[in-house]
Each structure stands twice: as C-alpha cells, then as structure tokens.
C-alpha positions in Angstrom: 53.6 79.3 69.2 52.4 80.5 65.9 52.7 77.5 63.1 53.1 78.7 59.7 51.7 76.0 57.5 54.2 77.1 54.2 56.9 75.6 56.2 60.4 77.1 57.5 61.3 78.2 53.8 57.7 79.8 53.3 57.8 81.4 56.9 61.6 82.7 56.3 60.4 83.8 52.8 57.1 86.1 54.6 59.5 87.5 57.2 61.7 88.8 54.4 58.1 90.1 52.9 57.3 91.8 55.6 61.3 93.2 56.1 60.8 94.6 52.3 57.3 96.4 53.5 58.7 97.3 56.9 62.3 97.6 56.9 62.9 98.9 60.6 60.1 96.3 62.1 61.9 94.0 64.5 58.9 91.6 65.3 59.4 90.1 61.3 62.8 89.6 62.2 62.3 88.2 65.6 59.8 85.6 63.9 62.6 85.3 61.4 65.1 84.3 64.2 62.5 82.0 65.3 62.8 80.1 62.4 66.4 79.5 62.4 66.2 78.3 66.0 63.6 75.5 64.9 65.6 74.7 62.3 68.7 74.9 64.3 70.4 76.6 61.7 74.1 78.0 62.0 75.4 80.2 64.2 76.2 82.5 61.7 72.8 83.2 60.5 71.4 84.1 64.0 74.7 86.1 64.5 73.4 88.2 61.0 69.4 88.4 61.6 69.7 89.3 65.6 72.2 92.3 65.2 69.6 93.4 62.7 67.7 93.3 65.8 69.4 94.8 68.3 70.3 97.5 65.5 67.1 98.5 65.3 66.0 98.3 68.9 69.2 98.0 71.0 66.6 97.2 73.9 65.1 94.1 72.7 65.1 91.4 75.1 64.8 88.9 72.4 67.2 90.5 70.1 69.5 90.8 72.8 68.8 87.3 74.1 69.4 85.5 70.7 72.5 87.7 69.9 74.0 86.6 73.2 73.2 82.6 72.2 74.6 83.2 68.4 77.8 84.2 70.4 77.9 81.9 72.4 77.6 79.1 69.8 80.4 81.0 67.6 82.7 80.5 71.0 82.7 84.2 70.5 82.5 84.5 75.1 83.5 88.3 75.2 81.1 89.3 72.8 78.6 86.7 74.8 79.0 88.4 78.0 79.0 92.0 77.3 75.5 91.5 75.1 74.1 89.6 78.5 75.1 92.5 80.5 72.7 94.5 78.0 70.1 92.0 78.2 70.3 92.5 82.1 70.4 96.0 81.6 66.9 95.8 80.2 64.9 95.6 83.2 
C-alpha cells in the first residue's frame, strides 16, 4: 500500500491535483477512494468519487467494487445488486 506522508487531507488534496491535470484519469480517483475507505468516511462521499469512476471507465473493477459497497452502506440494495452484477460482468 502506498503511504502518503502529507496525511489523508494532503493525499485527498494531490488526488484532486492530479483530477485538475487529468480530468478523465480514474487511477487519482481510485487513490482518492482509497482514502475515504481509510478514513472510513461517509457513505455519501464514496457514493460521489466512485460514480466518477465508473463514469469514466464503466469497467473498472475497483470503481465498480467501491460503488457496490457505498450502496450498500447507503441501504441503497437495488442499486447494490445491479452494480455487482457489473462487477461480475467484468471478467
């Protein structure tokens, strides 16, 4: 696992660097999610930064992966199931 030594604040506030540079790169916003899920940060913010994902590659594994967990959390089971089925899809 890659440590960022700025902390969670510093590593959130590079990812959003590299999103202004790169604005359809998924791997800052995976790295972003990454972040949250260390932090264990709301539901809501994964829900926002891994549709990003999944916007911009609807094929991501991770995207599709941390989507289908932000649903979860949000008791949001439809939505859960149908990104899963996507995620499976994948392979």
């Amino acid at each position: 696992m890659l440590v960022f030594d700025g902390g969670p604040q510093a590593a959130i506030a590079a990812a959003k660097e590299g999103i202004t540079a790169y604005p359809k790169a998924t791997l800052v916003r995976i790295c972003w999610a990454n972040v949250l899920i260390s932090q264990k940060a709301a539901p809501d913010a994964m829900l926002e930064v891994s549709k990003q994902i999944v916007d911009l590659d609807p094929k991501s594994r991770q995207g599709l992966a941390i989507l289908a967990q932000a649903y979860r959390d949000l008791k949001q089971g439809d939505s859960a199931v149908v990104t899963l089925t996507k995620l499976l899809a994948t392979d």
